[in-house]
PyMOL Python script that loads the backbone (N, CA, C, O; Angstrom):
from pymol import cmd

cmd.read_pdbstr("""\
ATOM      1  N   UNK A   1       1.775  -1.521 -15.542  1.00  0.00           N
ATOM      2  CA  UNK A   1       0.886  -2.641 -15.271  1.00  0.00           C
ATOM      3  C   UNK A   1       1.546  -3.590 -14.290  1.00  0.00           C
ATOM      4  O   UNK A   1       2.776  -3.568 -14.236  1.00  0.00           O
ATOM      5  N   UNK A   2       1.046  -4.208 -13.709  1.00  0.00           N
ATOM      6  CA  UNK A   2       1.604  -5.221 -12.596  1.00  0.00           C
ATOM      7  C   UNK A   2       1.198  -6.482 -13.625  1.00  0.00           C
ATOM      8  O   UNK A   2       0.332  -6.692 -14.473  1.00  0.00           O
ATOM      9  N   UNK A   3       2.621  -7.370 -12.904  1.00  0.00           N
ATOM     10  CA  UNK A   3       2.681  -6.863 -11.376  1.00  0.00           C
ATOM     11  C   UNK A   3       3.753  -6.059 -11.311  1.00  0.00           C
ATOM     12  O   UNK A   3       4.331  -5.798 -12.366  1.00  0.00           O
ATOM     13  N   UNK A   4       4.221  -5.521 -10.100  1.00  0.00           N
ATOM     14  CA  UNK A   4       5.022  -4.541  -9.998  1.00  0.00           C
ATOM     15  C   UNK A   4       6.470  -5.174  -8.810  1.00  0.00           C
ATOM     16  O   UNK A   4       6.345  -5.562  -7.649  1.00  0.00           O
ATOM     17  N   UNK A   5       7.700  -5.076  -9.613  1.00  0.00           N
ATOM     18  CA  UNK A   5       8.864  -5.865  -9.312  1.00  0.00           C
ATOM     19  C   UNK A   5       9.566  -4.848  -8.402  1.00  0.00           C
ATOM     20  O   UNK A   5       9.373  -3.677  -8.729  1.00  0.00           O
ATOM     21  N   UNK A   6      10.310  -5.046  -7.369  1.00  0.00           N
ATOM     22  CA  UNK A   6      11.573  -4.218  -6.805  1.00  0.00           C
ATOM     23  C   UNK A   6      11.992  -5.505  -6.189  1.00  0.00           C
ATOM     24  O   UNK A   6      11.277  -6.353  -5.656  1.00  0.00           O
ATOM     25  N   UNK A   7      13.668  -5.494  -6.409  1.00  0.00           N
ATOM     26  CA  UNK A   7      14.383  -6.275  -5.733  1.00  0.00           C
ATOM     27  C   UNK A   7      13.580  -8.297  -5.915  1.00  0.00           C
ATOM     28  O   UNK A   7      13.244  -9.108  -6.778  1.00  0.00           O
ATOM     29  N   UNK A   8      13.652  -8.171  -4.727  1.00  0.00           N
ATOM     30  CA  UNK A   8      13.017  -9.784  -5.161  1.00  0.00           C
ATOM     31  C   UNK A   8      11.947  -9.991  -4.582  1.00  0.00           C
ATOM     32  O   UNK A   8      11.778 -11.087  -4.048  1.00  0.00           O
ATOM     33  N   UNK A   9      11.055  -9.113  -4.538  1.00  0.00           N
ATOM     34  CA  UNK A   9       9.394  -8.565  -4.193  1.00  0.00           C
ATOM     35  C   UNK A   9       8.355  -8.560  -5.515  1.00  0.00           C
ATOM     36  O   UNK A   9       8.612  -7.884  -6.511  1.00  0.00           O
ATOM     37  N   UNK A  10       7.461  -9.180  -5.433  1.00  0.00           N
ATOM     38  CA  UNK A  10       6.551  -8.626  -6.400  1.00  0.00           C
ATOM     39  C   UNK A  10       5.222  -8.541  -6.216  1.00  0.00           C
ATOM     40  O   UNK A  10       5.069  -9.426  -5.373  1.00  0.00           O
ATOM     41  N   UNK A  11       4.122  -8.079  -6.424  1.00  0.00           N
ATOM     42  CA  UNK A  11       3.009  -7.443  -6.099  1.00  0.00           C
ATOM     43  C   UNK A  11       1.921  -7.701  -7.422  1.00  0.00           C
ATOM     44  O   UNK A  11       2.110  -7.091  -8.474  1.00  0.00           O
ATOM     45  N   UNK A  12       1.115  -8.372  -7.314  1.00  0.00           N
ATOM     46  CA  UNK A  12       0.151  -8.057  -8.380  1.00  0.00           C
ATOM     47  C   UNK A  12      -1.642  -7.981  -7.659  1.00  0.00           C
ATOM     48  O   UNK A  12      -2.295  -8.897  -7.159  1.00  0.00           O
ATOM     49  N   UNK A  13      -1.853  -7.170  -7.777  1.00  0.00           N
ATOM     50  CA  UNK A  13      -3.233  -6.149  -7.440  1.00  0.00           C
ATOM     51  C   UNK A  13      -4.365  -5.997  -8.224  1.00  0.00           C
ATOM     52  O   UNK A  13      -4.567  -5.073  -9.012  1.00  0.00           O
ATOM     53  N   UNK A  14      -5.139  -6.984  -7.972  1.00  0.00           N
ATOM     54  CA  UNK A  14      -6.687  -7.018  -9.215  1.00  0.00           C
ATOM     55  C   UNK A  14      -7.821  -6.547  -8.267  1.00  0.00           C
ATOM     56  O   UNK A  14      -8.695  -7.261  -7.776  1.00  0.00           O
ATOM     57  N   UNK A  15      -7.648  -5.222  -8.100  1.00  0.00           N
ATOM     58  CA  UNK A  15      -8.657  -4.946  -6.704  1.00  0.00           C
ATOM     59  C   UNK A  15      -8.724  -3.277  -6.993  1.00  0.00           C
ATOM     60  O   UNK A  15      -8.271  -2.494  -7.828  1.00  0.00           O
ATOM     61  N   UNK A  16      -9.454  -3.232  -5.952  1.00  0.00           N
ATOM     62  CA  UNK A  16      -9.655  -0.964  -6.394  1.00  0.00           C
ATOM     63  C   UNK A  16      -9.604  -1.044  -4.305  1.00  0.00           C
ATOM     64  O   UNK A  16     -10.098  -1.812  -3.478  1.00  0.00           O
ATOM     65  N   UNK A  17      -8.746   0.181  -4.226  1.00  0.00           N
ATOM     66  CA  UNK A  17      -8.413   0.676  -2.897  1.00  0.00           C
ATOM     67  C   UNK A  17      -9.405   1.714  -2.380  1.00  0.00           C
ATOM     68  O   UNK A  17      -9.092   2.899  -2.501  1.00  0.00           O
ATOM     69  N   UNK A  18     -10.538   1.399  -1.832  1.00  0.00           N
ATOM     70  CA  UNK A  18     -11.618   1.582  -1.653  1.00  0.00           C
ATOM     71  C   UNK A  18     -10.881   3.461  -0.817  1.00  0.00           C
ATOM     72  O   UNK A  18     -10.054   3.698   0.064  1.00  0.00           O
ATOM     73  N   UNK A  19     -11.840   4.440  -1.798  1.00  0.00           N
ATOM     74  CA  UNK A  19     -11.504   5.900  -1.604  1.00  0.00           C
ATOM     75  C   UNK A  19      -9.898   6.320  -1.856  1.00  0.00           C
ATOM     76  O   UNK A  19      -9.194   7.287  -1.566  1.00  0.00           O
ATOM     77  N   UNK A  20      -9.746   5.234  -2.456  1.00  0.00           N
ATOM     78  CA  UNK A  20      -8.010   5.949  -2.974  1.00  0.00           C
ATOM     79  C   UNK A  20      -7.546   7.583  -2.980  1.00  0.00           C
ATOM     80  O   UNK A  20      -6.979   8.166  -2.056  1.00  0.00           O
ATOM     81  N   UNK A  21      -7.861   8.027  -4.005  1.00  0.00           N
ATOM     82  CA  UNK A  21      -8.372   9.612  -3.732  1.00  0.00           C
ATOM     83  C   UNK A  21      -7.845  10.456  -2.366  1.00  0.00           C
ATOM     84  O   UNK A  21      -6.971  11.323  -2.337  1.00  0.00           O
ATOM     85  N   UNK A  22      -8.557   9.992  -1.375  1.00  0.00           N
ATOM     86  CA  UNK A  22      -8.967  10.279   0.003  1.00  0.00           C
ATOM     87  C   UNK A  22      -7.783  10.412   0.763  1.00  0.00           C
ATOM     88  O   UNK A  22      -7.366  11.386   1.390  1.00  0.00           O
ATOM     89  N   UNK A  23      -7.236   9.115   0.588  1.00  0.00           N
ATOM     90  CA  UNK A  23      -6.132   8.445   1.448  1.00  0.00           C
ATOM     91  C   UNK A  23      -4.874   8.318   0.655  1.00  0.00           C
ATOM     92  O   UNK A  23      -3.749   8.257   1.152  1.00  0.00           O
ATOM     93  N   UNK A  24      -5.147   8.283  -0.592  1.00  0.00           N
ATOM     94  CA  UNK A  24      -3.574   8.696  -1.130  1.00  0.00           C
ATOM     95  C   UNK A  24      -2.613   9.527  -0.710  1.00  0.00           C
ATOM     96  O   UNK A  24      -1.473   9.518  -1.175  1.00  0.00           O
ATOM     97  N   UNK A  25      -3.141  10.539   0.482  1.00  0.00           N
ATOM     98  CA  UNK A  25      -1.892  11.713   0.937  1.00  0.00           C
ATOM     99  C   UNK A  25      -1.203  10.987   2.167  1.00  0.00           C
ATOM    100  O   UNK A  25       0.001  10.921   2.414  1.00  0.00           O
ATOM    101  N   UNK A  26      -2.441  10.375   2.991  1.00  0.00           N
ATOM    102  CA  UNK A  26      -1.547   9.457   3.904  1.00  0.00           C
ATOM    103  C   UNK A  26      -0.526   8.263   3.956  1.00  0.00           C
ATOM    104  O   UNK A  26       0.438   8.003   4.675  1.00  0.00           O
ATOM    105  N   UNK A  27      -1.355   7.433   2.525  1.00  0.00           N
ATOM    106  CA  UNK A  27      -0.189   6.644   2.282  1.00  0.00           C
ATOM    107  C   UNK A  27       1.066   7.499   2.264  1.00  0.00           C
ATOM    108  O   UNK A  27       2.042   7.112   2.906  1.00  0.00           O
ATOM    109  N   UNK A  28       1.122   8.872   1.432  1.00  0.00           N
ATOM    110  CA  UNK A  28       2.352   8.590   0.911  1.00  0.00           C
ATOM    111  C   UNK A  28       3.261   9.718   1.908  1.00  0.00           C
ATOM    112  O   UNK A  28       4.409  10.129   1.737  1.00  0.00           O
ATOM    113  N   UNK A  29       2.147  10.074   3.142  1.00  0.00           N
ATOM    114  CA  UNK A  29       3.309  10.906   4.324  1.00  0.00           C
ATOM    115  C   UNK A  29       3.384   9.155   5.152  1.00  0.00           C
ATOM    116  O   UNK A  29       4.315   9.150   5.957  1.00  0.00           O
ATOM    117  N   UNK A  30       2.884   8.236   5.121  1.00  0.00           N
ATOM    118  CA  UNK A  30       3.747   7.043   6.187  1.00  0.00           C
ATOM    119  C   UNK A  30       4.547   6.307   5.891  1.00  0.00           C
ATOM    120  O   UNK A  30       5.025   5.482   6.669  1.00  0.00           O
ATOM    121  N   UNK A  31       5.029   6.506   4.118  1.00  0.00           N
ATOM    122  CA  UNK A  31       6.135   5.401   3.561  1.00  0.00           C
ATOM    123  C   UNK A  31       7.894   6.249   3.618  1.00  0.00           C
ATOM    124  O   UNK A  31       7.978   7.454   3.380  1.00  0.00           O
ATOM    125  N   UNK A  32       8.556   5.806   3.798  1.00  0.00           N
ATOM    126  CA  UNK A  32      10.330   6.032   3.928  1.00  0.00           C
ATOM    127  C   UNK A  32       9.999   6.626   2.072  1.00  0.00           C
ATOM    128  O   UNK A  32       9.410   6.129   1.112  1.00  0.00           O
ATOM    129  N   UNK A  33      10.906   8.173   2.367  1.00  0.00           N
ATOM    130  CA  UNK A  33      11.341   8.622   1.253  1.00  0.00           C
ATOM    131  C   UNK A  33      11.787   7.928   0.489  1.00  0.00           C
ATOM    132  O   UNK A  33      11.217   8.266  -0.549  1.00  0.00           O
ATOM    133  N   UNK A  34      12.760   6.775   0.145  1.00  0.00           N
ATOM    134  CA  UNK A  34      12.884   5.654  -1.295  1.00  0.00           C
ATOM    135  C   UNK A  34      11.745   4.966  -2.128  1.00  0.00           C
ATOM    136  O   UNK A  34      11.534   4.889  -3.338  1.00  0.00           O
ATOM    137  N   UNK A  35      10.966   4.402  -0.799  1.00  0.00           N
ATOM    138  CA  UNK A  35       9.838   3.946  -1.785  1.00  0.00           C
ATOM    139  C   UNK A  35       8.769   5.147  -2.234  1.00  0.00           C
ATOM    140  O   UNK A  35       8.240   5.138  -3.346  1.00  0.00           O
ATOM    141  N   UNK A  36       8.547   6.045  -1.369  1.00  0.00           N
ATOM    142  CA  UNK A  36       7.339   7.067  -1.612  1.00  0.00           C
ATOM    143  C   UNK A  36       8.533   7.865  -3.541  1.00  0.00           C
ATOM    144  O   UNK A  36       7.992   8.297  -4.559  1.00  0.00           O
ATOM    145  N   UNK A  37       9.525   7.789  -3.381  1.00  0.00           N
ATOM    146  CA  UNK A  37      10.259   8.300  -4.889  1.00  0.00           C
ATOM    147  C   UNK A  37       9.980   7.486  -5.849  1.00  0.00           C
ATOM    148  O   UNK A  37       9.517   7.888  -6.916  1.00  0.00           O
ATOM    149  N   UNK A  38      10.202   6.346  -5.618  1.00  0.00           N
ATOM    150  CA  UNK A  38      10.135   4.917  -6.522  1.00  0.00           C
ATOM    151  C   UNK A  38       8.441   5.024  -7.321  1.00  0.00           C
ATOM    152  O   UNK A  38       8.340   4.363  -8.354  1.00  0.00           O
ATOM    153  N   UNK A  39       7.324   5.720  -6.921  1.00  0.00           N
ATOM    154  CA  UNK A  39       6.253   6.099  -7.546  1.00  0.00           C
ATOM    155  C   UNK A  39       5.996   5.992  -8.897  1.00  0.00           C
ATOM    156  O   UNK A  39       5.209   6.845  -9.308  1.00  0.00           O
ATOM    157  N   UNK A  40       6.250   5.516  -9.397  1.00  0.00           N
ATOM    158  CA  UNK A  40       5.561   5.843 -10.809  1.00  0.00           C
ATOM    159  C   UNK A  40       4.911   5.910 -11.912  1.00  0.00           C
ATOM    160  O   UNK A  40       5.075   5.366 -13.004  1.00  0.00           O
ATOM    161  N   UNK A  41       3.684   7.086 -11.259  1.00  0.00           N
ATOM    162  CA  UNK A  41       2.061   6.912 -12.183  1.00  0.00           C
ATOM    163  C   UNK A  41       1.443   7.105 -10.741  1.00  0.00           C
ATOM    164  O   UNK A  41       1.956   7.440  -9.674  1.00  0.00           O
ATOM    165  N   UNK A  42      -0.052   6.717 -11.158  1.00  0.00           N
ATOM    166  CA  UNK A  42      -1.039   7.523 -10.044  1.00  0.00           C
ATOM    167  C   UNK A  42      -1.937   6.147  -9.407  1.00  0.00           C
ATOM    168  O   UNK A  42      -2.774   6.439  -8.554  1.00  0.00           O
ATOM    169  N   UNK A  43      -1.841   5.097  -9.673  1.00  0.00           N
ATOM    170  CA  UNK A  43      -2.495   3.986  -9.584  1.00  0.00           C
ATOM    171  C   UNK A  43      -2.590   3.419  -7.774  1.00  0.00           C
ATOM    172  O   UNK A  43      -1.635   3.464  -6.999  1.00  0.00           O
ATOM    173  N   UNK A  44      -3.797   2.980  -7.477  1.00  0.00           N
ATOM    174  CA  UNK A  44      -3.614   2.306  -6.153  1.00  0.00           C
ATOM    175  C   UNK A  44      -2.710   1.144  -5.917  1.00  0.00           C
ATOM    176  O   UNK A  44      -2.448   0.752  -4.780  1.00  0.00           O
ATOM    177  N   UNK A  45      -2.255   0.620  -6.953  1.00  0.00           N
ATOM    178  CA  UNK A  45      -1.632  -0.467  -6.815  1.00  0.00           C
ATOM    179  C   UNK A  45      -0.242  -0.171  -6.882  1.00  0.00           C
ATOM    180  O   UNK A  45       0.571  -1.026  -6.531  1.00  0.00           O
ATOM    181  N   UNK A  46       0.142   1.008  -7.318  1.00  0.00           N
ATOM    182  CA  UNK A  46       1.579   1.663  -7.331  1.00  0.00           C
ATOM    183  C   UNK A  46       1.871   1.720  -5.844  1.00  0.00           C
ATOM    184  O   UNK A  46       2.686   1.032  -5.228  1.00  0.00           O
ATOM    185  N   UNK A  47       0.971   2.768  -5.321  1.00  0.00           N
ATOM    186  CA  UNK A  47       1.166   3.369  -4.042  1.00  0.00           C
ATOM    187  C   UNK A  47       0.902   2.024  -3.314  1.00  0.00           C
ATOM    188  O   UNK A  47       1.766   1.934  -2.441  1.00  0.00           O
ATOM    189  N   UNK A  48      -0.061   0.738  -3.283  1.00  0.00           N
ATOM    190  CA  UNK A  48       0.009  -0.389  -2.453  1.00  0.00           C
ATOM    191  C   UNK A  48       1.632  -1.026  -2.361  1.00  0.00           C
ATOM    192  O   UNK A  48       2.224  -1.536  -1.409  1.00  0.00           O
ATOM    193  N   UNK A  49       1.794  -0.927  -2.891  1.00  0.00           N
ATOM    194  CA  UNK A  49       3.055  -1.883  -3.170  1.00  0.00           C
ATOM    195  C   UNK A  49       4.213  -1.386  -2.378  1.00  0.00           C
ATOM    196  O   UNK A  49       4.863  -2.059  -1.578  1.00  0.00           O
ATOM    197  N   UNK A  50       4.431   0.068  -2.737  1.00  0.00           N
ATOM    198  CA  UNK A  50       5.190   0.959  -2.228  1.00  0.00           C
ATOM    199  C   UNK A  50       5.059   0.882  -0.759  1.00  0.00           C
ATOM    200  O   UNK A  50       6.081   0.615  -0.127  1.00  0.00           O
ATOM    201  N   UNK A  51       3.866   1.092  -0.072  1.00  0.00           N
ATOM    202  CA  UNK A  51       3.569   1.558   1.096  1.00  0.00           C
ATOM    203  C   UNK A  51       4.056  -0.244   1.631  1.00  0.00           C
ATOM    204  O   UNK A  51       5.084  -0.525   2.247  1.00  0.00           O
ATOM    205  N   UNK A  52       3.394  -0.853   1.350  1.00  0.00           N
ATOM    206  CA  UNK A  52       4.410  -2.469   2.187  1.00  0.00           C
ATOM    207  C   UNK A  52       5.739  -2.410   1.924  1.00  0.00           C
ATOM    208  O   UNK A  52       6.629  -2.558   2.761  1.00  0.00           O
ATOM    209  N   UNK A  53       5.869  -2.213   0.866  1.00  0.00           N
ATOM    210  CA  UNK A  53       7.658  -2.008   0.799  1.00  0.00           C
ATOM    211  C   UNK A  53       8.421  -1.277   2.313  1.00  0.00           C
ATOM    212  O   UNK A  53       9.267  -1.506   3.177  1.00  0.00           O
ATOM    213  N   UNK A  54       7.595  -0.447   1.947  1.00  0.00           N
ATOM    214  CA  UNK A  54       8.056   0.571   3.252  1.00  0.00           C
ATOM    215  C   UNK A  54       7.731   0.151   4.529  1.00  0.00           C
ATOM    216  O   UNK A  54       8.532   0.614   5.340  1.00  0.00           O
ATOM    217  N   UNK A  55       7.069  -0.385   4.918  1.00  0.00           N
ATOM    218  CA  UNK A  55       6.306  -0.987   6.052  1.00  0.00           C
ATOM    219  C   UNK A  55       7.367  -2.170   6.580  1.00  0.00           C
ATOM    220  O   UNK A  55       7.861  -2.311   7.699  1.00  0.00           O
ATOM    221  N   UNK A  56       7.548  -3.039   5.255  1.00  0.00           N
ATOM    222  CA  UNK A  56       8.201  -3.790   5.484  1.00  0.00           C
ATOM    223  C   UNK A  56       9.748  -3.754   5.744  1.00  0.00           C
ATOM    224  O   UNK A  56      10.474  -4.719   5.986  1.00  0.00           O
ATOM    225  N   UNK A  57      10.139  -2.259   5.627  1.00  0.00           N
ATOM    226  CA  UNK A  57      11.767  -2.353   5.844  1.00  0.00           C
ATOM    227  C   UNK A  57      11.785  -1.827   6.817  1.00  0.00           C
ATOM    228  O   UNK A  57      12.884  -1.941   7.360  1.00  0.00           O
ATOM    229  N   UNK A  58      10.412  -0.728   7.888  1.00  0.00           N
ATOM    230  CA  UNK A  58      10.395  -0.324   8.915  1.00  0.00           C
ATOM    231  C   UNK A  58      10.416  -1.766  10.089  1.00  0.00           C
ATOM    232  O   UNK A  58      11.119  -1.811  11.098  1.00  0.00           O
ATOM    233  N   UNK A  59       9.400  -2.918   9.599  1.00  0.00           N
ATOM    234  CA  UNK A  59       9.383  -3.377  10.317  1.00  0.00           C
ATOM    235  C   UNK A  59      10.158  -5.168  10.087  1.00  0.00           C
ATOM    236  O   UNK A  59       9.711  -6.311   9.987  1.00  0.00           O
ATOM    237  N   UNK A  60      11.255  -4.641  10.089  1.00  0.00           N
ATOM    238  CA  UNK A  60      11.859  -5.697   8.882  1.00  0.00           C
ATOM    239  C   UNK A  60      12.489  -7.165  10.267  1.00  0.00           C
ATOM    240  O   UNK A  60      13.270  -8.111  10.159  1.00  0.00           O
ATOM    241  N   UNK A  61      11.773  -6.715  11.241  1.00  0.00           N
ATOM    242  CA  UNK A  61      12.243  -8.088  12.116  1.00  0.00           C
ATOM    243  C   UNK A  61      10.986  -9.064  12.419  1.00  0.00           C
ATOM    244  O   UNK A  61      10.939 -10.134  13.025  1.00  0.00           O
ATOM    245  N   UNK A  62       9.725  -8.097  11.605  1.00  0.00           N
ATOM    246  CA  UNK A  62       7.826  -8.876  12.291  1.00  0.00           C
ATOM    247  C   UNK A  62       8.109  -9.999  11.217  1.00  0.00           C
ATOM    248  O   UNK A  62       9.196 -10.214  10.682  1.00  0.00           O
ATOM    249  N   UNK A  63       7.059 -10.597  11.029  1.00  0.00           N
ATOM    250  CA  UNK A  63       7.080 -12.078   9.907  1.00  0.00           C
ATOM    251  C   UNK A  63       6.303 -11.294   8.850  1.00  0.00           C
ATOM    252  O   UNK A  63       5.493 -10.379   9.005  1.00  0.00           O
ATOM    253  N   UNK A  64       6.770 -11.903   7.697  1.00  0.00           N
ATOM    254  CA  UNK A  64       6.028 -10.998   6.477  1.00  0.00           C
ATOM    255  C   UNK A  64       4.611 -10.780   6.787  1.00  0.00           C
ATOM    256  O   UNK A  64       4.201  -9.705   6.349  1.00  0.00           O
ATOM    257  N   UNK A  65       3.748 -11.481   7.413  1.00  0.00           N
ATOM    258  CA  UNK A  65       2.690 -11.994   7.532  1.00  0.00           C
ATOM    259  C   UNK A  65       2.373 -11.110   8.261  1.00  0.00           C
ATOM    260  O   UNK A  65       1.920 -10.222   7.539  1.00  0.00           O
ATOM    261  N   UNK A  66       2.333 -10.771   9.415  1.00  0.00           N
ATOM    262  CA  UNK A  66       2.270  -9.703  10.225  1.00  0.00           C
ATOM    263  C   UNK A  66       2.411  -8.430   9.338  1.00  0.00           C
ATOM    264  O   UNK A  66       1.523  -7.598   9.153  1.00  0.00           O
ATOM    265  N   UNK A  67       3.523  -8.413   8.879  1.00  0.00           N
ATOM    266  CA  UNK A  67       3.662  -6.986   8.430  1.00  0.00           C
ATOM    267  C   UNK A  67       2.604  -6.469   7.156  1.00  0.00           C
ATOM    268  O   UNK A  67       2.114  -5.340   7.164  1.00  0.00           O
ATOM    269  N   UNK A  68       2.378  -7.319   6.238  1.00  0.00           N
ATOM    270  CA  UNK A  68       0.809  -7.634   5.252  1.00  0.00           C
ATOM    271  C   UNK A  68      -0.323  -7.128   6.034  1.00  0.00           C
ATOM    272  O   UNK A  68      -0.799  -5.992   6.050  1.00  0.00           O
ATOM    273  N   UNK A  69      -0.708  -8.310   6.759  1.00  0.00           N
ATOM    274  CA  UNK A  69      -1.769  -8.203   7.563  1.00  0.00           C
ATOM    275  C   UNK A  69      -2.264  -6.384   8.558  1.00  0.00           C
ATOM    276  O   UNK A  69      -3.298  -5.719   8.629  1.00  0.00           O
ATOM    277  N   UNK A  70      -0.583  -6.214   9.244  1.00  0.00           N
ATOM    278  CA  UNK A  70      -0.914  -4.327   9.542  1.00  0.00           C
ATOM    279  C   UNK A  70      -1.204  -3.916   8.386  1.00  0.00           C
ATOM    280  O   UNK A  70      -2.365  -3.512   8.322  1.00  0.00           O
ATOM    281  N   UNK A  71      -0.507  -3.837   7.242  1.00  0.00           N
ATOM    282  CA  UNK A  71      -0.749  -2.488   6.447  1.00  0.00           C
ATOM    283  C   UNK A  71      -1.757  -2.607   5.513  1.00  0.00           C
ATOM    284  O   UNK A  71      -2.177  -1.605   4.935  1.00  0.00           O
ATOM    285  N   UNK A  72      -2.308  -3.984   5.239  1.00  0.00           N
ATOM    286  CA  UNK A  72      -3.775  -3.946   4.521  1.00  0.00           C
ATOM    287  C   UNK A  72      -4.860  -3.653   5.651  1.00  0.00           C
ATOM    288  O   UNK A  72      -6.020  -3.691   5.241  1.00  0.00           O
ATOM    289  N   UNK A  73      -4.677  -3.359   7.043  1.00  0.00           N
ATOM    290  CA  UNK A  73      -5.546  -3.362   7.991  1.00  0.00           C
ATOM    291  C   UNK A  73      -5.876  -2.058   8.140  1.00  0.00           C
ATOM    292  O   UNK A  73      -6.926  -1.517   8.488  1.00  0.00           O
ATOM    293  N   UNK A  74      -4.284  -1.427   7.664  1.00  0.00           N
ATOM    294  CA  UNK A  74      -4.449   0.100   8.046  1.00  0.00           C
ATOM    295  C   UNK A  74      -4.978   1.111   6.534  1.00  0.00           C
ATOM    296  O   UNK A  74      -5.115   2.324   6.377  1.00  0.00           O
ATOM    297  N   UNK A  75      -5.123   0.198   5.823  1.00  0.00           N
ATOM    298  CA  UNK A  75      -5.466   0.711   4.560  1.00  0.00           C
ATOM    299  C   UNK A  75      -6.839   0.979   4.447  1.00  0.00           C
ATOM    300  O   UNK A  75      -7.524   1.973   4.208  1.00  0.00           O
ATOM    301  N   UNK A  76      -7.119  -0.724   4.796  1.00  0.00           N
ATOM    302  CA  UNK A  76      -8.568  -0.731   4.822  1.00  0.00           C
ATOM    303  C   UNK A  76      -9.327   0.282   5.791  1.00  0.00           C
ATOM    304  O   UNK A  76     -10.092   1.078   5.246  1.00  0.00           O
ATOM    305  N   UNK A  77      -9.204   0.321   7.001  1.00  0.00           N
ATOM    306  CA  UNK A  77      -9.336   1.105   7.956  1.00  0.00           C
ATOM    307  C   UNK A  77      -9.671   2.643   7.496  1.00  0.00           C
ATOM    308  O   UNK A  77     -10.794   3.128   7.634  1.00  0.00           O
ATOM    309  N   UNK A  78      -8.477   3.401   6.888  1.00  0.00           N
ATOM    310  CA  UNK A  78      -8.153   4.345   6.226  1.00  0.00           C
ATOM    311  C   UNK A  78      -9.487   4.846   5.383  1.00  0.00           C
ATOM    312  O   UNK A  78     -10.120   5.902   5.395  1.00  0.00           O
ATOM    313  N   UNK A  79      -9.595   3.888   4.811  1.00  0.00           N
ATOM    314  CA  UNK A  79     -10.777   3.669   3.388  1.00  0.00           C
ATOM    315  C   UNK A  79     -12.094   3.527   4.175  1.00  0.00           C
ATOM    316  O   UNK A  79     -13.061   4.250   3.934  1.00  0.00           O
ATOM    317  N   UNK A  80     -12.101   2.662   5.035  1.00  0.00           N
ATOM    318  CA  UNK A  80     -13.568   2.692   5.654  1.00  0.00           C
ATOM    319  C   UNK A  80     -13.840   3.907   5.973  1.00  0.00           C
ATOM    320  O   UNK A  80     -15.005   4.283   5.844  1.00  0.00           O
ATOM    321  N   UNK A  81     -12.824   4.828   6.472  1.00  0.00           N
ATOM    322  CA  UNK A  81     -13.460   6.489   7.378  1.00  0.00           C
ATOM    323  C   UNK A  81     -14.033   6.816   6.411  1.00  0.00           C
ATOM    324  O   UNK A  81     -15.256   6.870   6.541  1.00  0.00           O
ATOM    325  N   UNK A  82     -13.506   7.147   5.154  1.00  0.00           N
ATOM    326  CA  UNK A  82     -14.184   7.614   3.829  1.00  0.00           C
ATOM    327  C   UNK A  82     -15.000   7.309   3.346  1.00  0.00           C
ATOM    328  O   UNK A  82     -15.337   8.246   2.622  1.00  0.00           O
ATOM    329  N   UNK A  83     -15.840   6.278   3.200  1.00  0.00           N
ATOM    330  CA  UNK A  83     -16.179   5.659   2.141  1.00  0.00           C
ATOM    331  C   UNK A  83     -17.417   4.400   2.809  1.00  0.00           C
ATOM    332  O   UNK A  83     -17.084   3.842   3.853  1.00  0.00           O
ATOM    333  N   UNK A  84     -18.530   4.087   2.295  1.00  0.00           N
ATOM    334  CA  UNK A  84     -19.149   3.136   2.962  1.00  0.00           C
ATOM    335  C   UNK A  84     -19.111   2.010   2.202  1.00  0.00           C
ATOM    336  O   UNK A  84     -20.031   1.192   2.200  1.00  0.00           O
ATOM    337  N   UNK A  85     -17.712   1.860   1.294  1.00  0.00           N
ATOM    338  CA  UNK A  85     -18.224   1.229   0.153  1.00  0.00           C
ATOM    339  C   UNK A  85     -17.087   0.123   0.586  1.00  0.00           C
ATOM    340  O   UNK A  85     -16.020   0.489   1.080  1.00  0.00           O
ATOM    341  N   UNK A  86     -17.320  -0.899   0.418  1.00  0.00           N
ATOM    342  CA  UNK A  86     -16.049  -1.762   1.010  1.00  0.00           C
ATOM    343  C   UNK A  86     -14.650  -1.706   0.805  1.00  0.00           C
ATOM    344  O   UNK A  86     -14.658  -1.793  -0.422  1.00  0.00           O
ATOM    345  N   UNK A  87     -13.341  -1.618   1.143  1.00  0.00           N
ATOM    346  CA  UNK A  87     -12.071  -1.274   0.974  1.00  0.00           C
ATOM    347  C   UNK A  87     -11.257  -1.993   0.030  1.00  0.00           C
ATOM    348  O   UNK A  87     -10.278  -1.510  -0.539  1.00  0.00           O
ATOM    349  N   UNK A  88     -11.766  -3.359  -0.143  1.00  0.00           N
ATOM    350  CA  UNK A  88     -10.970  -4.406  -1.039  1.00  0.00           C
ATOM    351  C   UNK A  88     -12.210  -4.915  -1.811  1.00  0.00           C
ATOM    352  O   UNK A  88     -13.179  -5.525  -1.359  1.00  0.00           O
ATOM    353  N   UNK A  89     -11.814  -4.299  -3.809  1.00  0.00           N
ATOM    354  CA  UNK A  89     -13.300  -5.192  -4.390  1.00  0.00           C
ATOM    355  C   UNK A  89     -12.533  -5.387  -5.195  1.00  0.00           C
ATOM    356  O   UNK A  89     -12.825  -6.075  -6.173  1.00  0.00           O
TER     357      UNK A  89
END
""", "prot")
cmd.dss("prot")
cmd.show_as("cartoon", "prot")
cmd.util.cbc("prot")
cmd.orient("prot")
């Protein structure tokens, strides 16, 4: 259950990742092998968390803000191809 802690990060997720399902394989070929291991359980909010984690140590010189803003963009995005149903409910 979240929220979900690593290091001095934490994440709490009251939302459904619109076509999760779908896009769960991509999240987890674009995150750095530590966080895509760190997994554990099947939940969108597992794999959300994870995938900024990762995002964020790729892009660990942008402003957090930036780096949020890409990867809920690319999520959502992700979810729209699939799905006509909105990405964040």
């Amino acid at each position: 259950t979240h929220p979900f802690v690593h290091g001095s990060w934490m994440l709490a997720h009251n939302g459904t990742v619109g076509a999760f399902e779908a896009i769960r394989g991509r999240l987890l070929e674009t995150m750095a092998p530590a966080p895509r291991a760190a997994i554990r359980g099947d939940t969108d909010s597992k794999h959300l968390f994870q995938f900024l984690l990762s995002l964020r140590e790729r892009e660990a010189g942008a402003p957090l803000v930036e780096v949020l803003d890409l990867g809920l963009q690319r999520i959502s995005d992700w979810s729209a191809r699939r799905t006509r149903t909105p990405s964040w409910l």
